[in-house]
C-alpha positions in Angstrom: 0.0 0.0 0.0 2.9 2.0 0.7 3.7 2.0 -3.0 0.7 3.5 -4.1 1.5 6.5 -1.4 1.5 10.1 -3.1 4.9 11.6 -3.6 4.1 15.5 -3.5 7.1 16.0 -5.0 6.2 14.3 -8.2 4.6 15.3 -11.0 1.0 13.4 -11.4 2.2 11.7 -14.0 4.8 10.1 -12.3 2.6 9.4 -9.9 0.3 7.1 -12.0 3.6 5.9 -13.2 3.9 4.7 -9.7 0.7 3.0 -9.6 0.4 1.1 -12.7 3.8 -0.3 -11.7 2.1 -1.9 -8.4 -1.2 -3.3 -10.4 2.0 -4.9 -12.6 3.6 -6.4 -9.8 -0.3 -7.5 -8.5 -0.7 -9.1 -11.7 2.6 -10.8 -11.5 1.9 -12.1 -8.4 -1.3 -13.7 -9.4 0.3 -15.5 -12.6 2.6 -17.3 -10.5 -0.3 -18.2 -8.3 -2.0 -19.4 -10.9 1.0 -21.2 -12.3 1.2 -22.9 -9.0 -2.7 -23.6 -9.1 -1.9 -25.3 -12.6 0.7 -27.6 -11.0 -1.6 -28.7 -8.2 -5.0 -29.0 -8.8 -5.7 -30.0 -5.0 -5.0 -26.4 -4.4 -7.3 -25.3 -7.0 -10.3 -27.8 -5.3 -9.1 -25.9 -2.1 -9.3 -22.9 -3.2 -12.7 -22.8 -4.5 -13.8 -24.4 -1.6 -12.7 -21.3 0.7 -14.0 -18.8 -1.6 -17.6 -20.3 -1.4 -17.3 -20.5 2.5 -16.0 -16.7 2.3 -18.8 -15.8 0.4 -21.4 -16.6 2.6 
């Protein structure tokens, strides 16, 4: 969260600079999750399971 912090010292710009460089690294983050949920099904079963029982 830190990341996404405004510098008043920058420029706006630079700013949203800043912030599409965190959603990158978010989106990184959740490729290599979903690599990992590729590799291992169980995990995917798991998953799913936890999301319906955070749903509710």
């Amino acid at each position: 969260m830190k990341k996404f912090k405004r510098d008043w010292g920058d420029p706006p710009l630079a700013w949203w600079q800043k912030a599409a460089n965190g959603i990158a690294d978010c989106g990184e983050v959740l490729a290599m999750l979903l690599a990992l949920l590729v590799r291992r099904p169980l995990l995917l079963v798991l998953f799913i399971v936890l999301a319906i029982v955070l749903s509710q």
